[in-house]
C-alpha positions in Angstrom: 73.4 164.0 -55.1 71.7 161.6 -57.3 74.8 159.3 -57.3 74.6 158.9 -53.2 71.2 157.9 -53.6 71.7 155.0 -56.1 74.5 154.3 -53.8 72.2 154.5 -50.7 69.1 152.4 -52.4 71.8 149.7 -53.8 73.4 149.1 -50.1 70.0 148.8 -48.9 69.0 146.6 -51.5 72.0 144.3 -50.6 71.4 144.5 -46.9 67.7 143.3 -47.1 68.7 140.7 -50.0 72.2 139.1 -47.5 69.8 137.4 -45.0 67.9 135.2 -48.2 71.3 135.0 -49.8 72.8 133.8 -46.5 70.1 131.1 -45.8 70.1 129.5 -49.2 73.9 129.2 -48.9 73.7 127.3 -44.9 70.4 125.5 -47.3 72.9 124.1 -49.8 75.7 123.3 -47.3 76.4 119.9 -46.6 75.9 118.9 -42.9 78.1 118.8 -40.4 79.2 115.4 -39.7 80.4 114.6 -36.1 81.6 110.6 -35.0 80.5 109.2 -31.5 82.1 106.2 -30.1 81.4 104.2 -26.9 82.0 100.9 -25.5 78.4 100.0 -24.6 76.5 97.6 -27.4 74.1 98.5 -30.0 71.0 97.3 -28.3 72.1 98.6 -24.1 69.8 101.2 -22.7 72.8 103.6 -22.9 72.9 103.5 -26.8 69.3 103.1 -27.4 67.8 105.1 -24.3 70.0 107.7 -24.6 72.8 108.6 -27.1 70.8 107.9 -29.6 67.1 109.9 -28.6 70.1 112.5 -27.9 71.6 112.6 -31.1 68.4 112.5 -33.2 67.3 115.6 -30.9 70.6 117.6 -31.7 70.4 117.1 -35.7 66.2 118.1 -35.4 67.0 121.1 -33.1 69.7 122.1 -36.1 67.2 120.9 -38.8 69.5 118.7 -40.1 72.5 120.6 -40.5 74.6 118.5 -37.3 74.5 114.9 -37.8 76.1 112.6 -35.1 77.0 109.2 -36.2 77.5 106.8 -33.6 79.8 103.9 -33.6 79.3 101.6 -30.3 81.3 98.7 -29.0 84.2 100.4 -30.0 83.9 100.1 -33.7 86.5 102.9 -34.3 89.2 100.6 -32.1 90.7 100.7 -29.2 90.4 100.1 -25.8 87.6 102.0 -23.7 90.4 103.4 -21.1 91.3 105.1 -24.6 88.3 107.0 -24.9 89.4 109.8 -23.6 92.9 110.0 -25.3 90.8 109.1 -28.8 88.3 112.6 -28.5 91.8 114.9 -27.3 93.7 113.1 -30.6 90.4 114.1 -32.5 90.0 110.2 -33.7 86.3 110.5 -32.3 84.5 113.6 -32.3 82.6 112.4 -29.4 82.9 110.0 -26.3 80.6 108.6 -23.6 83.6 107.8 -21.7 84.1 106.2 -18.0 86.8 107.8 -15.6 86.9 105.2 -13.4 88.6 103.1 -16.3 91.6 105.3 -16.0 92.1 105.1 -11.8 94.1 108.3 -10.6 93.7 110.2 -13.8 90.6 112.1 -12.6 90.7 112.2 -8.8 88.4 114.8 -8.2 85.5 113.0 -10.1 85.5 110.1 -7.5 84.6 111.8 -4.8 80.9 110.6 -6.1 82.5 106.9 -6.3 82.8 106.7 -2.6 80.9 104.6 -0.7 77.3 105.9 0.5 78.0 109.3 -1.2 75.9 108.7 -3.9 72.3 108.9 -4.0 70.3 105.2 -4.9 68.7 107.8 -7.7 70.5 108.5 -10.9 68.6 111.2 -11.9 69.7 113.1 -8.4 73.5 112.0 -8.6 73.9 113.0 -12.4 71.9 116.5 -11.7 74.4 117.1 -8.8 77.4 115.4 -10.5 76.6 118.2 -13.4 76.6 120.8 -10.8 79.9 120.1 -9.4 81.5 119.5 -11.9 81.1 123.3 -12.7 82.6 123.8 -9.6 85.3 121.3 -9.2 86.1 119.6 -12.2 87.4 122.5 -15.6 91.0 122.2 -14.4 90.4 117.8 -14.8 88.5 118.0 -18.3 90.2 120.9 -19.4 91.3 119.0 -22.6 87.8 118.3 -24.1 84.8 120.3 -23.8 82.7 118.5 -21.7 79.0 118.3 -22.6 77.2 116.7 -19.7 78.0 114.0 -16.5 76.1 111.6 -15.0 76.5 108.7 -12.7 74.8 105.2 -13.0 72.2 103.5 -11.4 73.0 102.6 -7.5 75.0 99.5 -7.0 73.5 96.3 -5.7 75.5 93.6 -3.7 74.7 89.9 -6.1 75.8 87.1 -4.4 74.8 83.0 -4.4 73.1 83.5 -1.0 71.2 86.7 0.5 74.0 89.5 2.2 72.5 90.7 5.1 74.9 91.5 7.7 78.6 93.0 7.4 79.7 89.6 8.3 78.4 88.0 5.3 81.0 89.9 3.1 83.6 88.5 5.7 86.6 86.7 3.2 84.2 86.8 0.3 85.8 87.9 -2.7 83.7 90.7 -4.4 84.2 91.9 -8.3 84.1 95.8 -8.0 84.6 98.8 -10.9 86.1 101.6 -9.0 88.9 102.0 -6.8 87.1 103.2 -3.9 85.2 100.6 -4.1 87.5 98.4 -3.4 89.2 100.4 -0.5 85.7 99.9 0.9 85.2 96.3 0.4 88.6 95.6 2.3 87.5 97.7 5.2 84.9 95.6 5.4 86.8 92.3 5.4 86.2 91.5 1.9 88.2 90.5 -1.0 88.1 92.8 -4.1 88.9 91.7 -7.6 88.7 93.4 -10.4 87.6 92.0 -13.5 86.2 93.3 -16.8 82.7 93.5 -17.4 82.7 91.4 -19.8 85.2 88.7 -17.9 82.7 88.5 -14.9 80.6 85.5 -16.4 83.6 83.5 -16.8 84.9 84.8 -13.1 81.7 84.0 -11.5 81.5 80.4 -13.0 85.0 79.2 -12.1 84.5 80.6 -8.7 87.4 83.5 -8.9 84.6 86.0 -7.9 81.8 84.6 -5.7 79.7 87.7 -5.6 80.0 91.5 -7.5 79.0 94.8 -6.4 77.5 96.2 -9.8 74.8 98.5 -11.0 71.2 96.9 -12.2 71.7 97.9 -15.8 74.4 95.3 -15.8 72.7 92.5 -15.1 71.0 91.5 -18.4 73.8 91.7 -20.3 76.0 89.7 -18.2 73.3 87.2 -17.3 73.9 87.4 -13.5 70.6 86.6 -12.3 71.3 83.5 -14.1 74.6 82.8 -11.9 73.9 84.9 -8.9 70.5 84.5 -7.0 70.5 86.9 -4.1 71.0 90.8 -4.1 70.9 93.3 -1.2 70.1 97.2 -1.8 70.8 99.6 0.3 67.9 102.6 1.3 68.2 106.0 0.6 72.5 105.8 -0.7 74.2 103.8 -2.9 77.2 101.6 -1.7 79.4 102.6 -5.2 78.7 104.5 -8.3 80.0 104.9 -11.0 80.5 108.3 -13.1 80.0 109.4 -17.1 81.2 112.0 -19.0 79.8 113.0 -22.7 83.0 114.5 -23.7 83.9 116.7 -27.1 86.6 117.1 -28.8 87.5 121.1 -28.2 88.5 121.8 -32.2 85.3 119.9 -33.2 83.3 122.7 -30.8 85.2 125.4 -32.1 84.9 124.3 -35.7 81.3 124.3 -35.9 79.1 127.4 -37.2 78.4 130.2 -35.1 74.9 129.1 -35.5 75.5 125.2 -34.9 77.5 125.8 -31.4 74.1 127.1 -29.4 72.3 123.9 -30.7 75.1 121.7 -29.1 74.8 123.6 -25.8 71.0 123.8 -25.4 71.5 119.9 -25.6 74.3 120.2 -23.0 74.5 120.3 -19.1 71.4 119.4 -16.9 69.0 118.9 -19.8 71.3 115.8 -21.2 72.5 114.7 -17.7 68.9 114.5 -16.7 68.2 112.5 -19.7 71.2 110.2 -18.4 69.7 109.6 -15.0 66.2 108.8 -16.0 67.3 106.4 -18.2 69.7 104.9 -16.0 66.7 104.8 -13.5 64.1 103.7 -15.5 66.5 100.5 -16.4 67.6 100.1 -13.0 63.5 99.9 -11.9 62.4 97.7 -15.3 65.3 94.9 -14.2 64.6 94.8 -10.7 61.2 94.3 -11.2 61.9 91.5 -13.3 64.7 89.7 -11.4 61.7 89.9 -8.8 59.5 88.4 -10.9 62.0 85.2 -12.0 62.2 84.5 -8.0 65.7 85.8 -6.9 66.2 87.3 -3.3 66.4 90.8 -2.9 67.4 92.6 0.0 66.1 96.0 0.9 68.5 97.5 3.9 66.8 99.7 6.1 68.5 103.6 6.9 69.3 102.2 10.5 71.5 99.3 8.8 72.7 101.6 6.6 74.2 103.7 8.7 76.0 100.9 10.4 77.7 100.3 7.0 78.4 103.7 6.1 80.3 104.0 9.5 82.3 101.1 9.0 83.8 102.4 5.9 84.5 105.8 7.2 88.0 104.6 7.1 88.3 104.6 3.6 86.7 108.0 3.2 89.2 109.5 5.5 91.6 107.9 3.1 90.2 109.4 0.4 90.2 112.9 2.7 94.1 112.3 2.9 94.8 111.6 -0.9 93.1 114.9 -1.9 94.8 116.8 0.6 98.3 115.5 -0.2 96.8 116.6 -3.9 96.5 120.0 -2.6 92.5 119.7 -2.9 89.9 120.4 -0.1 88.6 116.7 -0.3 86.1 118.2 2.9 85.1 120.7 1.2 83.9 118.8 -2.5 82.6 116.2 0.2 80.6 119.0 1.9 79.7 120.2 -1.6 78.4 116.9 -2.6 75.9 116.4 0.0 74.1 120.1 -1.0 74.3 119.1 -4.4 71.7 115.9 -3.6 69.8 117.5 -1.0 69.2 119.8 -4.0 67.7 117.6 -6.4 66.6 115.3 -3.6 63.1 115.4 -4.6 63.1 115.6 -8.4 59.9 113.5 -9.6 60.6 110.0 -10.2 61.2 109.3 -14.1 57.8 107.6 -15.6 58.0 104.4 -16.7 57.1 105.1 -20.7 55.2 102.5 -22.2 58.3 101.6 -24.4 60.7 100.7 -21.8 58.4 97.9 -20.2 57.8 96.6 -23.8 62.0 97.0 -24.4 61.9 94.7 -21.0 59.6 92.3 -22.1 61.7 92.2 -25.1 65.0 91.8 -23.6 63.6 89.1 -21.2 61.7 86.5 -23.7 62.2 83.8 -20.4 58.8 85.1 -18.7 56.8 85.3 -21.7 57.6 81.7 -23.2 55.6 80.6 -20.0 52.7 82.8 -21.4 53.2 81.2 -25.2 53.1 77.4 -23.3 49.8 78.7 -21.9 48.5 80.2 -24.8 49.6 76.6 -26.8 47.0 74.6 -23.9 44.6 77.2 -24.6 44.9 76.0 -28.1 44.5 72.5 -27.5 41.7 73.7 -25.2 40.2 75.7 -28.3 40.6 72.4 -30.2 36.6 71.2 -29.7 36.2 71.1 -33.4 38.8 67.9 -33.0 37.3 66.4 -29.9 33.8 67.3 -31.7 34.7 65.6 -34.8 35.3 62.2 -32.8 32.2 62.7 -31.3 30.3 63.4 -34.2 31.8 60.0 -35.3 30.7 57.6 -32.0 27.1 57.2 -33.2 28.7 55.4 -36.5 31.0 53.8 -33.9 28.0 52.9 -32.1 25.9 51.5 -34.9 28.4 49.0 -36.1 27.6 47.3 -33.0 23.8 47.3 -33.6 24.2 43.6 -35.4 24.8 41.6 -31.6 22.4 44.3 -30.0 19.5 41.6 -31.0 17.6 42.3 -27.7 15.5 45.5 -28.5 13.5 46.1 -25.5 17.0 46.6 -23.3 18.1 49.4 -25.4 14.9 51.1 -25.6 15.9 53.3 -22.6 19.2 53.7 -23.3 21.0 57.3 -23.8 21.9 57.3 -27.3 18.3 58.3 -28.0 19.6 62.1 -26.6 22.9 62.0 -28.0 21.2 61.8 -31.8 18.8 64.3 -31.1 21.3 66.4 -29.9 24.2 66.1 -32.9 22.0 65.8 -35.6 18.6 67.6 -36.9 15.6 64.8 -37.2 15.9 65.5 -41.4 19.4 65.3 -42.2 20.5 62.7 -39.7 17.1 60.2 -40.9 17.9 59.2 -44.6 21.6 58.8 -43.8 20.8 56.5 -40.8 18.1 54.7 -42.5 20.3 53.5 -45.7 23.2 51.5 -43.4 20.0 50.1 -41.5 18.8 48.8 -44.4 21.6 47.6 -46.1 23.4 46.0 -43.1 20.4 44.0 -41.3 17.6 44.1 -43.3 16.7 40.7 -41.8 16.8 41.2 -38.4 15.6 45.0 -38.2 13.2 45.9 -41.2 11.0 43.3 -39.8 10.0 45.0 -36.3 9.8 48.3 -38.6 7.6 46.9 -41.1 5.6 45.5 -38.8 3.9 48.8 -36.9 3.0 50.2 -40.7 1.5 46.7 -42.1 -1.6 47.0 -39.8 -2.0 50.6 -41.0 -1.7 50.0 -44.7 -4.3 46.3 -45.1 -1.3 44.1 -44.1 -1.0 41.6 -47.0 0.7 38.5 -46.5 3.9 39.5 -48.4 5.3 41.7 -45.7 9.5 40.6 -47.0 9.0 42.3 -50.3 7.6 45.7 -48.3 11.2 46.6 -47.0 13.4 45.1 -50.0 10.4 47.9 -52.2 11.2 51.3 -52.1 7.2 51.9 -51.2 7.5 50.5 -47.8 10.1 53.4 -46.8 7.4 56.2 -48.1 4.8 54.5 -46.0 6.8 55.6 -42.7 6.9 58.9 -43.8 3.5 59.8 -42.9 4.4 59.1 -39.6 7.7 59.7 -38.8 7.7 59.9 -35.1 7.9 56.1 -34.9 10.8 55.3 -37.2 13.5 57.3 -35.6 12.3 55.7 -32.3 12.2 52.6 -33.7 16.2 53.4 -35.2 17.6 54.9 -32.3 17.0 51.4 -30.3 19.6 49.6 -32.4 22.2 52.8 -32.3 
């Protein structure tokens, strides 16, 4: 009996001790390390908005246990078409990859990438795009574990002259990113070309593309306010968008700890894909603002316009509408879908404007602020009285030097230096200063009319030269002092 109670106490012992025991082995673990790669730069909203706020949250939520590091602009190589074959392979543990660089490889995706689908509101098209995608799209991502969608910001027409009208697009060849896109451009009578990203500034200049149908968050990066002067928006939809996924490598999920895998998915789905619209709104509204602000054209398209363009590219919807059903998909149906989906998150608050990314604008656009500097640098010169005082200070001297052909005294007498000395200089400081030049200079022709007030006053002997050369005769004055500046400030 006394045995099965050791044995009892010692099991309990051990259960109550397993939890500490457990805890300081996950404390001493070394972190779990997981690789990020993209195609976007270091300093684009995308990496600095987003993947990387979202990375620091996952390793606090974990306390430091998962660490992501990312590698943008495709450090780890390749291609980004070969994002997604790089995160299946396990090359990258994570992607943010774009389907629409691998056209017909996810069909079921684009339905959001046809035309006036879309809403003009990121944060409502990712929020929805997340939603269906739990309804439409495991059997297309099957191969990764998918973490969140999102689509971009709506896309804007640029162009060297406003686009108003459907005519305006008439023969004018348009870069575009997604295939439908393009189906809808040539429905509407205009030339697509597709060009990389990074080609368009190059396209745009040797006149192979004379306008682009591209998101906002484009535009600083590829400098096309700088080539392209005019851009139309439409109200309410989006002509194009384009579509995101935040994709995981399936071994790297099921490798992690059981504790670990909750902290990737509380970090998952809506929370992440509404993190990914806001920021792709907040960029879209921080660089129209300031392509407003440089002077550029933009065009707001009412909804009665609107609908006139999103009838005249029904055709290429019904395209679409065929493609899926030749696919053995119910394109109406993920259409219909699509359409609940945004009417459900139709009126999610717009994303504040945080005081960082108006700074991060003012940042990335130095242009308007080097107008401010200019200003601030006439301010300066404005602020610069000590320099325009300091050659004022100075006239009097200026003045004085002309006091030999000023012979006539009576002329001056009214004259406005008289103010301008009591006004720069105190009566004390200014009077022994001004008195030695006078003396030195002309003792001749000035000491005389000063000596001769004080000679009456003081039994005016006969010698009245050696008065001034003495230095009694300047003590004399003193007494009354009021008459020798007077008498000084006639010369000046």
């Amino acid at each position: 009996m006394r045995v099965a109670r050791r044995t009892v106490l010692a099991s309990a012992m051990a259960c109550v001790a397993a939890p500490a025991v457990l805890r300081l082995a996950r404390a001493d673990a070394p972190p779990v390390m997981l690789k990020l790669h993209h195609f976007f730069s270091s300093v684009s909203s995308i990496h600095d908005k987003f993947l990387a706020p979202w990375a620091r949250q996952v390793e606090a939520d974990s306390a430091g246990r998962l660490r992501i590091d990312i590698f943008p602009s495709m450090q780890l190589g390749g291609a980004p078409a070969a994002l997604f074959d790089q995160v299946i392979n396990g090359n990258a543990d994570i992607v943010w990859a774009a389907p629409y660089l691998t056209a017909g490889r996810f069909p079921k995706i684009e339905t959001f990438d046809l035309p006036f689908v879309a809403s003009r509101r990121a944060l409502v098209s990712s929020k929805a795009l997340q939603d269906f995608a739990a309804l439409y799209l495991k059997d297309e991502f099957a191969d990764v574990h998918p973490l969140c969608f999102s689509c971009t910001d709506r896309s804007v027409i640029h162009a060297g002259a406003a686009v108003r009208t459907i005519e305006d697009l008439k023969d004018l060849k348009l870069h575009v990113q997604t295939r439908l896109a393009g189906e809808a451009m040539r429905v509407l009578g205009a030339e697509p070309v597709f060009v990389p990203d990074g080609q368009l500034p190059m396209a745009i200049t040797e006149h192979v593309v004379g306008a682009c149908i591209d998101p906002w968050h484009l535009v600083p990066p590829l400098r096309l306010n700088d080539l392209l002067k005019a851009h139309t928006e439409f109200s309410d939809l989006s002509l194009s968008s384009t579509t995101f996924v935040l994709a995981m490598n399936k071994d790297a999920y099921d490798r992690l700890p059981r504790d670990l895998k909750p902290v990737i998915d509380r970090n998952s789905g809506l929370l992440a894909a509404g993190m990914a619209g806001a920021m792709w709104d907040v960029q879209a509204a921080a660089v129209a603002n300031d392509v407003a602000e440089r002077g550029d054209v933009i065009v707001t398209l009412l909804p009665e316009a609107v609908a006139h363009w999103r009838k005249a590219t029904e055709p290429a919807v019904n395209a679409w509408l065929k493609d899926m059903k030749e696919q053995k998909a119910d394109g109406g149906k993920m259409l219909a879908s699509v359409h609940a989906l945004l009417a459900k998150y139709a009126n999610e608050p717009e994303p504040q404007q945080a005081k960082n990314p108006p700074v991060a604008e003012q940042k990335i656009t130095p242009q308007p602020d080097v107008r401010p500097d200019v200003k601030i640098d006439t301010k300066i010169d404005g602020i610069a009285p000590p320099k325009v005082n300091s050659p004022t200070i100075q006239p009097p001297a200026a003045v004085a030097k002309p006091a030999p052909p000023a012979a006539p005294v009576a002329a001056p007498v009214p004259a406005a230096p008289a103010p301008h000395i009591a006004t720069r200089a105190p009566a004390p400081v200014p009077a022994p200063s001004i008195a030695a030049p006078v003396t030195a200079p002309a003792t001749p022709p000035v000491v005389k009319p000063v000596a001769a007030p004080p000679q009456p006053v003081a039994a005016a002997p006969p010698p009245p030269v050696a008065a001034p050369v003495a230095p009694p005769p300047i003590p004399k004055p003193v007494p009354a002092p009021v008459a020798a500046p007077k008498t000084l400030n006639i010369p000046l």
